[in-house]
PyMOL commands that place a pseudoatom at each C-alpha (Angstrom):
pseudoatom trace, name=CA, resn=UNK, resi=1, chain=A, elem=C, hetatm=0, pos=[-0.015, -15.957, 15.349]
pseudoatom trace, name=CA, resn=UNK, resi=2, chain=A, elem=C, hetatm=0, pos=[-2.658, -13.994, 17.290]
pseudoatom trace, name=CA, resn=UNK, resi=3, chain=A, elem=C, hetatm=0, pos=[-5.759, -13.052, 15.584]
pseudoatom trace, name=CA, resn=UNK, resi=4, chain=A, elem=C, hetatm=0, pos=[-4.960, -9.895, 15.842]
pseudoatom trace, name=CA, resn=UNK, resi=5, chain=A, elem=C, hetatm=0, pos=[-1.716, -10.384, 13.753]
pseudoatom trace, name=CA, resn=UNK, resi=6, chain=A, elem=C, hetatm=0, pos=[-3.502, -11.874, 10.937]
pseudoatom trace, name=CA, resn=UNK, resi=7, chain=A, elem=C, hetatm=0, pos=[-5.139, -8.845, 10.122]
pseudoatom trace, name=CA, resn=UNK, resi=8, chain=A, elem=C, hetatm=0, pos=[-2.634, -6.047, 10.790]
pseudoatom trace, name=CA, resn=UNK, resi=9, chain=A, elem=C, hetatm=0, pos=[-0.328, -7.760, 8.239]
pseudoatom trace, name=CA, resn=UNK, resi=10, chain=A, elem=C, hetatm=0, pos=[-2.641, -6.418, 5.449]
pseudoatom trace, name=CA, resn=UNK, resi=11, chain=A, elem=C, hetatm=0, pos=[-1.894, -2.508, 6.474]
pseudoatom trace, name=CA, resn=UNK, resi=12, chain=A, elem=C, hetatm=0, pos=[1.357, -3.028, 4.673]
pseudoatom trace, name=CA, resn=UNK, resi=13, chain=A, elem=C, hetatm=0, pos=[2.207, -6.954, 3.009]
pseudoatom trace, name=CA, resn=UNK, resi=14, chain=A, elem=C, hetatm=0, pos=[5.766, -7.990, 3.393]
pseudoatom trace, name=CA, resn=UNK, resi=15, chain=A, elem=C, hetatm=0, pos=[7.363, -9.429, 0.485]
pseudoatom trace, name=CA, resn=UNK, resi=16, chain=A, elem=C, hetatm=0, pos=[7.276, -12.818, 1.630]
pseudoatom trace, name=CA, resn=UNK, resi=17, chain=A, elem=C, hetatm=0, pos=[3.514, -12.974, 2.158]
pseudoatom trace, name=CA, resn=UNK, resi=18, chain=A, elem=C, hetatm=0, pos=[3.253, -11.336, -1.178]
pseudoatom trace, name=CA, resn=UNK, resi=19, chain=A, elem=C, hetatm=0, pos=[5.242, -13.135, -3.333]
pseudoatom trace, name=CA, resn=UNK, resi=20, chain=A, elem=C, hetatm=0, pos=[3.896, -16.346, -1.699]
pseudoatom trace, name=CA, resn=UNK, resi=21, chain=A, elem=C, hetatm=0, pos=[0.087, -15.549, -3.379]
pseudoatom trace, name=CA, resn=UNK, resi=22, chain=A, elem=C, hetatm=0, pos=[-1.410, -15.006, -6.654]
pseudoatom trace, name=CA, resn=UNK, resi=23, chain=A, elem=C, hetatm=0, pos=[-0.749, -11.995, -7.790]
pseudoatom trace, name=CA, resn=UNK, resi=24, chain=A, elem=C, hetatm=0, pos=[-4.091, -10.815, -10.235]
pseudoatom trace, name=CA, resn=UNK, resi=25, chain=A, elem=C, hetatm=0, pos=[-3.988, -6.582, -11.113]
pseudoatom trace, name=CA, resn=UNK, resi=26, chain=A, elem=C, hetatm=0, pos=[-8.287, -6.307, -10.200]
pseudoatom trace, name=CA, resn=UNK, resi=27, chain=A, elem=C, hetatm=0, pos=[-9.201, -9.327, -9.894]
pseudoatom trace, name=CA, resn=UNK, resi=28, chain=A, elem=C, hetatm=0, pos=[-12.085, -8.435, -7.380]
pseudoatom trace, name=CA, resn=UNK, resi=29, chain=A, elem=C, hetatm=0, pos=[-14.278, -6.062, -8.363]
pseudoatom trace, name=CA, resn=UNK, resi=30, chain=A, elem=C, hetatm=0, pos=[-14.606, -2.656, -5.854]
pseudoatom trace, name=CA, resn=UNK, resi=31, chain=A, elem=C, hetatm=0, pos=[-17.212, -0.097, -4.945]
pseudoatom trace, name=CA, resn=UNK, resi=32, chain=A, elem=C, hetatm=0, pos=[-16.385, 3.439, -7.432]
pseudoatom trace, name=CA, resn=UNK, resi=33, chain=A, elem=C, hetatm=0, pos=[-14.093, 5.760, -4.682]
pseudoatom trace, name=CA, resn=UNK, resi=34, chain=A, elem=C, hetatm=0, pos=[-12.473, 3.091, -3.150]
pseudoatom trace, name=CA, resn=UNK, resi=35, chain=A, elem=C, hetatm=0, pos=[-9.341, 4.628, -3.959]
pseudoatom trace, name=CA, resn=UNK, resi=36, chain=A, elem=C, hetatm=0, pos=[-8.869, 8.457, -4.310]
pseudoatom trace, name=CA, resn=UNK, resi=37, chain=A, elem=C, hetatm=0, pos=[-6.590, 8.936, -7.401]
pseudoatom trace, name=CA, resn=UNK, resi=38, chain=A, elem=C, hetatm=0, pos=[-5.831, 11.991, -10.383]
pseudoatom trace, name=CA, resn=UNK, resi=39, chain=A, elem=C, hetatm=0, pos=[-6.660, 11.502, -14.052]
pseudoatom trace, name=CA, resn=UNK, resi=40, chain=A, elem=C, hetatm=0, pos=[-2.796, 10.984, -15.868]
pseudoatom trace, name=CA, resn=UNK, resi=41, chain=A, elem=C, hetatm=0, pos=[-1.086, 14.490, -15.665]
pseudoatom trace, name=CA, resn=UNK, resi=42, chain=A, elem=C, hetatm=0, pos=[0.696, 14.762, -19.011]
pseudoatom trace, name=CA, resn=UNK, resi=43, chain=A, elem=C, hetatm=0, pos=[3.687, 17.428, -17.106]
pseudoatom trace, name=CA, resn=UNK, resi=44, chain=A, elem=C, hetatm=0, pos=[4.206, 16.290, -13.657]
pseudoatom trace, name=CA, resn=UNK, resi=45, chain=A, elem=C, hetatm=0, pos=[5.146, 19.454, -11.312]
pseudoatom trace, name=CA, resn=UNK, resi=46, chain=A, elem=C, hetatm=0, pos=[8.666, 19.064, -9.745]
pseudoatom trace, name=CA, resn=UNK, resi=47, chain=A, elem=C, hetatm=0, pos=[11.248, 16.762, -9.281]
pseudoatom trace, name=CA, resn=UNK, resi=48, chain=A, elem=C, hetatm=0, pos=[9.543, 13.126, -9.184]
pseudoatom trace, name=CA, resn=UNK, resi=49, chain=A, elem=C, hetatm=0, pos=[10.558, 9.733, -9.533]
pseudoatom trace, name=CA, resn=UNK, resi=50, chain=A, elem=C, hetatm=0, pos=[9.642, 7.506, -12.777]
pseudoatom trace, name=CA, resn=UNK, resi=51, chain=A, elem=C, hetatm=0, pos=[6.564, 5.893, -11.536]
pseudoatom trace, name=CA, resn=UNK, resi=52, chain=A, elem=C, hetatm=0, pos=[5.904, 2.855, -13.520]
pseudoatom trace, name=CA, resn=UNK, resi=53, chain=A, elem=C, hetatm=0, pos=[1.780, 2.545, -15.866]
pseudoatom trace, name=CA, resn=UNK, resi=54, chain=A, elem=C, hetatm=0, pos=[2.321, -0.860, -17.251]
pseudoatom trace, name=CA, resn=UNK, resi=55, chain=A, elem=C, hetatm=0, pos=[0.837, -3.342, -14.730]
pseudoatom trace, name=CA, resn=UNK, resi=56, chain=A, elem=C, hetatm=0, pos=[2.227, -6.100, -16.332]
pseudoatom trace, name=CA, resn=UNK, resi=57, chain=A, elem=C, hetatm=0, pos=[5.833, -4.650, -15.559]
pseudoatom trace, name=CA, resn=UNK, resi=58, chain=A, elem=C, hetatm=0, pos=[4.593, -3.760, -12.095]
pseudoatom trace, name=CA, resn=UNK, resi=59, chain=A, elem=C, hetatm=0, pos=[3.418, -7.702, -11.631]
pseudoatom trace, name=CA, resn=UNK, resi=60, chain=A, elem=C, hetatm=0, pos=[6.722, -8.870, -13.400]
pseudoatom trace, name=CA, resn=UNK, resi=61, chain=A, elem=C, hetatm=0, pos=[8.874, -6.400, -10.780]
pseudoatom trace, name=CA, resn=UNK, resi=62, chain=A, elem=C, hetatm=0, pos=[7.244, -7.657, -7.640]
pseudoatom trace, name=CA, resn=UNK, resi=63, chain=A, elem=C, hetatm=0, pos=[7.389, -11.820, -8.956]
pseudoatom trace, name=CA, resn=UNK, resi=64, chain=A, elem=C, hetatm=0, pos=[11.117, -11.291, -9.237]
pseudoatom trace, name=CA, resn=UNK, resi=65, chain=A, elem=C, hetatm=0, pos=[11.321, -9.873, -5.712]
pseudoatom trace, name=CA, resn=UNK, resi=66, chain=A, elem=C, hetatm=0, pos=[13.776, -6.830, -7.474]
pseudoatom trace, name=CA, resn=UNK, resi=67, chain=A, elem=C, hetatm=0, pos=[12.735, -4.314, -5.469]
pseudoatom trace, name=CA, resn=UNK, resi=68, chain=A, elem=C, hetatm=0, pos=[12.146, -3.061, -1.874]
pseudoatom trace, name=CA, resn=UNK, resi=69, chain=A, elem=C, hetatm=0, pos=[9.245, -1.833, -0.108]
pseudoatom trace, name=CA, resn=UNK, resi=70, chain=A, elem=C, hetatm=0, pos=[9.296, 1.725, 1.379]
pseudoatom trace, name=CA, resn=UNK, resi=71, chain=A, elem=C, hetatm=0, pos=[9.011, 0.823, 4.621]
pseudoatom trace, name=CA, resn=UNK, resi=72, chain=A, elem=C, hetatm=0, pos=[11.231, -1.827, 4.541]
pseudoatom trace, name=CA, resn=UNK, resi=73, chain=A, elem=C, hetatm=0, pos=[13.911, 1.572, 4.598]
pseudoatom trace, name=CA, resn=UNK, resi=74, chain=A, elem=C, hetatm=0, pos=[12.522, 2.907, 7.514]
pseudoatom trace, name=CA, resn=UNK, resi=75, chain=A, elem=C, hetatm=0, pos=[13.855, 3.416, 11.150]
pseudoatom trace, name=CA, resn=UNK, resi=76, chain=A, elem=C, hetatm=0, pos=[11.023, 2.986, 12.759]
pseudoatom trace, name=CA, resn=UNK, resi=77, chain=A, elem=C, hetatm=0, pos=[9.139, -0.396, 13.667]
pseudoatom trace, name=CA, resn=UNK, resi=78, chain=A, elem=C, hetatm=0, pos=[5.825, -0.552, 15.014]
pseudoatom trace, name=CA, resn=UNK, resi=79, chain=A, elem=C, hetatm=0, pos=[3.774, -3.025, 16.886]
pseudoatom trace, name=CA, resn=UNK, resi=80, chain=A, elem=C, hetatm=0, pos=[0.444, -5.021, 15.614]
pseudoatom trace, name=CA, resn=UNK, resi=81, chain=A, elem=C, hetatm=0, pos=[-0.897, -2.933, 18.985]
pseudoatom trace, name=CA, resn=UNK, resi=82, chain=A, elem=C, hetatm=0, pos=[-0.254, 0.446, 16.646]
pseudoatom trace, name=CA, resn=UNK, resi=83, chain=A, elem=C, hetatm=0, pos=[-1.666, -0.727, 13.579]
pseudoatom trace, name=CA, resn=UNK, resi=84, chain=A, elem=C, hetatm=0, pos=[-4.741, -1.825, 15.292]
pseudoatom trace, name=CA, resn=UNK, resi=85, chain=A, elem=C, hetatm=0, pos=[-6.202, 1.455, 15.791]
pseudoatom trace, name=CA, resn=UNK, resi=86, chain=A, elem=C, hetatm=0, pos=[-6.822, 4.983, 14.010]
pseudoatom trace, name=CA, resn=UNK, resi=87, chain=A, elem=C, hetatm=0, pos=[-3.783, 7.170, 14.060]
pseudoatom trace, name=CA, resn=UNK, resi=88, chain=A, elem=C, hetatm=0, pos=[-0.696, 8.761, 12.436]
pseudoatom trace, name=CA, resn=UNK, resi=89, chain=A, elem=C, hetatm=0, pos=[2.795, 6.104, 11.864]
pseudoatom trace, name=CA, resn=UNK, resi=90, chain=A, elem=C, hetatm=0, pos=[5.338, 8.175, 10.671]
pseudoatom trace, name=CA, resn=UNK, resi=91, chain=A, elem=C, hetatm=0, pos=[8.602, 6.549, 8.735]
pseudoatom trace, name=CA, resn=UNK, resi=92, chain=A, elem=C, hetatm=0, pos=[12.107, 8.247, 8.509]
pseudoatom trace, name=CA, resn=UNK, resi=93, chain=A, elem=C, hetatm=0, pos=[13.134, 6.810, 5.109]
pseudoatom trace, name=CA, resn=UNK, resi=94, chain=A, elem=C, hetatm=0, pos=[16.645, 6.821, 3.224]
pseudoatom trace, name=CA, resn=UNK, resi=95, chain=A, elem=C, hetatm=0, pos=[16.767, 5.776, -0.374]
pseudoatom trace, name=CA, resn=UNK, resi=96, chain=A, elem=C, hetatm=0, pos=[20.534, 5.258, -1.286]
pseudoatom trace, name=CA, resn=UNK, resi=97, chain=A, elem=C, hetatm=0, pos=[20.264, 2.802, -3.896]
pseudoatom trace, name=CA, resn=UNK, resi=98, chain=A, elem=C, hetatm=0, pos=[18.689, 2.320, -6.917]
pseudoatom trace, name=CA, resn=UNK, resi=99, chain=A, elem=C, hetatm=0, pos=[16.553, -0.355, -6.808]
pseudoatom trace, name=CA, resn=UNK, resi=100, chain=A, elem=C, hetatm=0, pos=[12.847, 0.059, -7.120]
pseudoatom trace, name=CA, resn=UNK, resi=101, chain=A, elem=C, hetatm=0, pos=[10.639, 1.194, -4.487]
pseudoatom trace, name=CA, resn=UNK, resi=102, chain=A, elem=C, hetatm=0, pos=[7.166, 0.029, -3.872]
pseudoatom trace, name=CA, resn=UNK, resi=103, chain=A, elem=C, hetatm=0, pos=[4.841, 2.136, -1.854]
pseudoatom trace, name=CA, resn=UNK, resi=104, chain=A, elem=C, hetatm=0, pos=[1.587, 0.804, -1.181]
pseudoatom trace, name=CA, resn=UNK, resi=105, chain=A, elem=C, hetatm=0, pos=[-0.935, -0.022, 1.479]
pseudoatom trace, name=CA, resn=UNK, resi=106, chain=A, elem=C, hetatm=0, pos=[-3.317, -3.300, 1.090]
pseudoatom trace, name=CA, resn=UNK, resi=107, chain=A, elem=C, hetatm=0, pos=[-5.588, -5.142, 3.539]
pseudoatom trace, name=CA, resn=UNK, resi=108, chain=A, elem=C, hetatm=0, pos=[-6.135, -8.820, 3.911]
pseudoatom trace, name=CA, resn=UNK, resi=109, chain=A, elem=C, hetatm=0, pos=[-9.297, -10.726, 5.383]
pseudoatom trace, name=CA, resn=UNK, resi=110, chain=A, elem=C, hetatm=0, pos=[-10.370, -14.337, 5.779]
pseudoatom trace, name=CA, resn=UNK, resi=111, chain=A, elem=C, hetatm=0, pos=[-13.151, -14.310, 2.775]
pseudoatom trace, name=CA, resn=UNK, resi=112, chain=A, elem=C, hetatm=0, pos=[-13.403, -12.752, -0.638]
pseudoatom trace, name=CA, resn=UNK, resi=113, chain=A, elem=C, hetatm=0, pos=[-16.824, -11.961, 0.357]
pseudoatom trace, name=CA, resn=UNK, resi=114, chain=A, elem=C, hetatm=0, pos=[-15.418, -10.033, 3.113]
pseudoatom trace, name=CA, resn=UNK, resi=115, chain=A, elem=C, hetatm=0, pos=[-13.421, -8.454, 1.720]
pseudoatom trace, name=CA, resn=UNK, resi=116, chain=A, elem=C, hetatm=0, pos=[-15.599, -6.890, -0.352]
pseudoatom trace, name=CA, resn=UNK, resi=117, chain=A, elem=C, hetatm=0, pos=[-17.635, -5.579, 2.063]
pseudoatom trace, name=CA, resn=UNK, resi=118, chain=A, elem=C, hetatm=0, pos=[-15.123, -4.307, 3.844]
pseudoatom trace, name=CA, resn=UNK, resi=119, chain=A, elem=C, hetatm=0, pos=[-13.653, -2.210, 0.836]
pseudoatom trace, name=CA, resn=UNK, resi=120, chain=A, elem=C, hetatm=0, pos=[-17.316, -0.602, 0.768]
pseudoatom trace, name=CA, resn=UNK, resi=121, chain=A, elem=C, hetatm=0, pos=[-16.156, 0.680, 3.936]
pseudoatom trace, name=CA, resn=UNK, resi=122, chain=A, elem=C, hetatm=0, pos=[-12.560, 1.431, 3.213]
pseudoatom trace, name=CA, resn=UNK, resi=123, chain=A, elem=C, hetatm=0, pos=[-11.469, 4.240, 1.297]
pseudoatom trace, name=CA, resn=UNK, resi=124, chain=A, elem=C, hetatm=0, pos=[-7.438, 4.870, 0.123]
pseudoatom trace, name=CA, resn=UNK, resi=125, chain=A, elem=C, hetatm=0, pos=[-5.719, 7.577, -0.767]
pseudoatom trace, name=CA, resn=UNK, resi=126, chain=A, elem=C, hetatm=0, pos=[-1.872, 7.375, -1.648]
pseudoatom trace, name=CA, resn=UNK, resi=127, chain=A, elem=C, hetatm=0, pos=[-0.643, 10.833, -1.377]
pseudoatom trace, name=CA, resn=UNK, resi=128, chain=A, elem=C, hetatm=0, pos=[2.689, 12.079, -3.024]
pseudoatom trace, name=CA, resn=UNK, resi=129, chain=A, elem=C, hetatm=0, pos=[3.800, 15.666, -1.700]
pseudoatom trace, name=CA, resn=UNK, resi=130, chain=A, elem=C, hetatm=0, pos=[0.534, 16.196, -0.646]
pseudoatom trace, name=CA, resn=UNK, resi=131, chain=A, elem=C, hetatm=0, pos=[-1.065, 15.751, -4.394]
pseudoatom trace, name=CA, resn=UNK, resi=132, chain=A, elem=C, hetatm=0, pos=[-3.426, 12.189, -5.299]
pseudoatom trace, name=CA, resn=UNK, resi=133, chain=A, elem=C, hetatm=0, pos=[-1.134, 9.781, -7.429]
pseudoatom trace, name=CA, resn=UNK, resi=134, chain=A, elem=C, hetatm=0, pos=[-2.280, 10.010, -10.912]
pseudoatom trace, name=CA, resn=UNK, resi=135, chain=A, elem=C, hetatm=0, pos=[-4.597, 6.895, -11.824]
pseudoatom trace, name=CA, resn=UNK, resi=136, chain=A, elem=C, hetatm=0, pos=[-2.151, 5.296, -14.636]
pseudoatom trace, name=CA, resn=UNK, resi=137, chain=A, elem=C, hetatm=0, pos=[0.277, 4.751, -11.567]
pseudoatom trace, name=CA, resn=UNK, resi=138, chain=A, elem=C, hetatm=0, pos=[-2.154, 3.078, -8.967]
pseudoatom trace, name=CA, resn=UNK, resi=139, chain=A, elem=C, hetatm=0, pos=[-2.073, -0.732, -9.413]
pseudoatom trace, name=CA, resn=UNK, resi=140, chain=A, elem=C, hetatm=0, pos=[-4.603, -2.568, -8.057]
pseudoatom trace, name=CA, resn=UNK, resi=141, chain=A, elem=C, hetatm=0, pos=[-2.686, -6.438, -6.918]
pseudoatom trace, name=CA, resn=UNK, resi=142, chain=A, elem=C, hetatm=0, pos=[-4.900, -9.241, -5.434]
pseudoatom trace, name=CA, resn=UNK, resi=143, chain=A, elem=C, hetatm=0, pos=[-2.955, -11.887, -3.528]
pseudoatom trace, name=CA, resn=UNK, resi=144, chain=A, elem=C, hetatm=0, pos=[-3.537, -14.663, -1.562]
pseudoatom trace, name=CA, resn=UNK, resi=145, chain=A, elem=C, hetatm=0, pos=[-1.517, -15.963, 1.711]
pseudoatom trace, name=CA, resn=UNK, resi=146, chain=A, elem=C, hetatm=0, pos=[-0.324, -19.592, 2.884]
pseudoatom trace, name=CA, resn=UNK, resi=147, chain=A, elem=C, hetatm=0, pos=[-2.821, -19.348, 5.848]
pseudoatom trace, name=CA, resn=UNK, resi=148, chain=A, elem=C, hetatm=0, pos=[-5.701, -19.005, 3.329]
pseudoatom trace, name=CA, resn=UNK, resi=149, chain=A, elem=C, hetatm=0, pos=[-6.455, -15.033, 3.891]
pseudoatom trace, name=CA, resn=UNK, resi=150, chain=A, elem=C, hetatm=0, pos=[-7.095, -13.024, 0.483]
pseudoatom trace, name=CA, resn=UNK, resi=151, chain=A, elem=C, hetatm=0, pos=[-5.835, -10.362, 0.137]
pseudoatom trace, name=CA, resn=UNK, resi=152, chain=A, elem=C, hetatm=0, pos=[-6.172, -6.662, -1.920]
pseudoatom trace, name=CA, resn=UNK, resi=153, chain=A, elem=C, hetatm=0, pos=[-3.415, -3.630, -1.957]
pseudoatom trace, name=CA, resn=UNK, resi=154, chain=A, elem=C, hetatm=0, pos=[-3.036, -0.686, -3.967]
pseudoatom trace, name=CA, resn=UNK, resi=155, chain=A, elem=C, hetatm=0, pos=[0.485, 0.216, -4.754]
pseudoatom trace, name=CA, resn=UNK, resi=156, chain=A, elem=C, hetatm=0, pos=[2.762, 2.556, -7.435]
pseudoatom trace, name=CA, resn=UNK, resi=157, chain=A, elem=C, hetatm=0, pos=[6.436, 1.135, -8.274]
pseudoatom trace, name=CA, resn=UNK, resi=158, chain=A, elem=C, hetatm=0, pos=[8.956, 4.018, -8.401]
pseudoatom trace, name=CA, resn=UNK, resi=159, chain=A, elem=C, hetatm=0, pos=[12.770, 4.346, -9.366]
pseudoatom trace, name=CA, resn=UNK, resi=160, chain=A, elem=C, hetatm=0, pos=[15.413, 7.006, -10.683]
pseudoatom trace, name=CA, resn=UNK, resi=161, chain=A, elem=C, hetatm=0, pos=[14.228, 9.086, -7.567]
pseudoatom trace, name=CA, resn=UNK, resi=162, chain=A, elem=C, hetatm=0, pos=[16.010, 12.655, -7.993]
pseudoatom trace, name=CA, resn=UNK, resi=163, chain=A, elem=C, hetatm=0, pos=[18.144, 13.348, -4.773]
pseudoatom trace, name=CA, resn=UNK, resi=164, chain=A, elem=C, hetatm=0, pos=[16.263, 15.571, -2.325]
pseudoatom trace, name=CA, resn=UNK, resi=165, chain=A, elem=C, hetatm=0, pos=[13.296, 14.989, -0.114]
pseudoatom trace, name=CA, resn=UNK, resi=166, chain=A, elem=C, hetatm=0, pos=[10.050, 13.817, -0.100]
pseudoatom trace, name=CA, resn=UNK, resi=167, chain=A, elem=C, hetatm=0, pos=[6.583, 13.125, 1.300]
pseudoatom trace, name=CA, resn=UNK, resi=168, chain=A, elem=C, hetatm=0, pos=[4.371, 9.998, 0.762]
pseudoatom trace, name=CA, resn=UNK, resi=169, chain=A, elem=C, hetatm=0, pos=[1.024, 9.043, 2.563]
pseudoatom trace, name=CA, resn=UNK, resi=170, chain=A, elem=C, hetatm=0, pos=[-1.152, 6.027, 2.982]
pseudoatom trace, name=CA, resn=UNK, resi=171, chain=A, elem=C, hetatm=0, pos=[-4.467, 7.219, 4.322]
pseudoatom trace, name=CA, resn=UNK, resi=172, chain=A, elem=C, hetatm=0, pos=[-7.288, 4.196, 5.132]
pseudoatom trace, name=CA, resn=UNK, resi=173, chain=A, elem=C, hetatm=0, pos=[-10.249, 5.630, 6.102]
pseudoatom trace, name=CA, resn=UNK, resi=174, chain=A, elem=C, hetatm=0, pos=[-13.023, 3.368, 7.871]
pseudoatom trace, name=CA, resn=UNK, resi=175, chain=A, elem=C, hetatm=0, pos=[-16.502, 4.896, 7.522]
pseudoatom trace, name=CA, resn=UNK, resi=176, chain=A, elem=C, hetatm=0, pos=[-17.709, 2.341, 9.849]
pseudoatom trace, name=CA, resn=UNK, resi=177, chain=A, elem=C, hetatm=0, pos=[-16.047, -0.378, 12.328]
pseudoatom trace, name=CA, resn=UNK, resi=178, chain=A, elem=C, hetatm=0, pos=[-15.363, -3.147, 9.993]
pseudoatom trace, name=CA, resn=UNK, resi=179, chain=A, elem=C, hetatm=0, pos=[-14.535, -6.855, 10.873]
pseudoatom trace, name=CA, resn=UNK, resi=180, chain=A, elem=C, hetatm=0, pos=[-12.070, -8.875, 8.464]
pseudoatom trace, name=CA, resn=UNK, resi=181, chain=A, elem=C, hetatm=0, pos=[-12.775, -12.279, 9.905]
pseudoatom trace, name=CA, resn=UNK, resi=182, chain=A, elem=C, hetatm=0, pos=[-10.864, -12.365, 12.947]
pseudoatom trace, name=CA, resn=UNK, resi=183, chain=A, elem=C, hetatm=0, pos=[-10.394, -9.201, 14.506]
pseudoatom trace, name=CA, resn=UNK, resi=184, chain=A, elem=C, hetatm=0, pos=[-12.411, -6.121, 14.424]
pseudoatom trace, name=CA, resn=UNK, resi=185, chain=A, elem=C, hetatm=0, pos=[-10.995, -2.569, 13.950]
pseudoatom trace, name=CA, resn=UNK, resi=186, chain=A, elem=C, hetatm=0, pos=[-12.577, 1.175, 14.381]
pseudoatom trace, name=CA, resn=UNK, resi=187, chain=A, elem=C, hetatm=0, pos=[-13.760, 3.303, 11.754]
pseudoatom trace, name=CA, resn=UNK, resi=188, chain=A, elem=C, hetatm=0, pos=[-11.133, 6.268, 11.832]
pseudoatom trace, name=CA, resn=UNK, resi=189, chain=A, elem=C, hetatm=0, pos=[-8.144, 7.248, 9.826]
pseudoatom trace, name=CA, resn=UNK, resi=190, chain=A, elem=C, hetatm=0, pos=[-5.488, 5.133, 9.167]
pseudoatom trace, name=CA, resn=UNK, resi=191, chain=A, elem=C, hetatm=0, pos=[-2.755, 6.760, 8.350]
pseudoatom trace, name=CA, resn=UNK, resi=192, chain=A, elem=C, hetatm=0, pos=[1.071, 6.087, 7.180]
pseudoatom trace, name=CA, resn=UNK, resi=193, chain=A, elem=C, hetatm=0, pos=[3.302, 9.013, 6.575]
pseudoatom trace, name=CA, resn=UNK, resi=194, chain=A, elem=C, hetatm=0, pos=[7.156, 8.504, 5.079]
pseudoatom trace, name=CA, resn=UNK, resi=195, chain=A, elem=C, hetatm=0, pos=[9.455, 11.415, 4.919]
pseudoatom trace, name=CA, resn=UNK, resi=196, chain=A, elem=C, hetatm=0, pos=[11.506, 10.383, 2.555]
pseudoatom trace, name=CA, resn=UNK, resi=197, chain=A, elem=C, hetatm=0, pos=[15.261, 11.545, 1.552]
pseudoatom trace, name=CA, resn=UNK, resi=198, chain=A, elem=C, hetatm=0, pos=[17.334, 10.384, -1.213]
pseudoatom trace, name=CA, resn=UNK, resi=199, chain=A, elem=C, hetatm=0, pos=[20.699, 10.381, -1.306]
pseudoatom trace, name=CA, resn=UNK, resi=200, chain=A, elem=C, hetatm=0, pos=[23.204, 9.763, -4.572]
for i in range(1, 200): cmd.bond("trace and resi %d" % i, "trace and resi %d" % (i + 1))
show_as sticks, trace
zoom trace
């Protein structure tokens, strides 16, 4: 695999890769802000999915492999060219079923020292309609891969989705140009938007 490829795997982790690692809620410690989140909102506004707190369950879920990534559902495919840079990917999503969705966004780099530094350079924000996640619902998973890269995603495990439609966003924003071992990418906004329907 092109160096390239090694890193543009971390924007969103397959299943495979995932499973394949050590899966550790925090294990490495992060900067305060890394991720932009909401304190727990004891009424949430509208129609909304069950979003699962326990990280235990969360770890459990993902181990078992009963569940499927968002945009595994998606039409669209892009290259590691397009994840390589700052920009917009949008995803056309259709939830039909009702197994458990996992929307996330995680980044992987050769070192644990690295990638700490590069998380004091990277800042997340998982949008839902347009408002933060709430805290409770962010899980922080640390993996590691077969070709030795560590890895570090943030994610929220959803089911019973109420039919209708939705909007969920992955923004990665790079203060600075940041290197994770074998490729370098530009400080910018990353940024992953799914328009989501659900159908039952």
């Amino acid at each position: 695999m092109k160096a390239k490829g090694y890193a543009l795997i971390a924007v969103l982790l397959s299943s495979t890769i995932l499973l394949s690692g050590c899966l550790l809620p925090g294990m490495i410690p992060l900067p305060s802000g890394t991720v932009t989140a909401e304190p727990a909102k004891s009424e949430p506004s509208g129609s909304m999915p069950k979003m699962e707190t326990d990280s235990d369950k969360v770890l459990e879920v993902l181990k078992a492999g009963d569940f499927v990534y968002l945009q595994q559902l998606a039409k669209e495919q892009y290259t590691d060219e397009d994840y390589a840079k700052p920009g917009t990917l949008t995803y056309t999503v259709n939830i039909t079923g009702d197994k458990p969705t996992y929307f996330n966004y995680g980044w992987c780099t050769t070192t644990e020292e690295i990638l700490q530094q590069n998380f004091e350079h990277i800042k997340i924000n998982l949008l839902f309609n347009g408002e933060p996640f709430s805290r409770d619902v962010v899980h922080p998973i640390s993996s590691s891969r077969q070709d030795g890269f560590v890895c570090l995603e943030f994610g929220v495990l959803m089911s019973d989705w109420p039919a209708g439609t939705y909007d969920l966003e992955a923004i990665a924003t790079f203060d600075q140009k940041i290197n994770d071992g074998a490729a370098d990418f530009e400080a910018g906004d990353y940024i992953f938007n799914y328009n989501v329907t659900v159908e039952k």
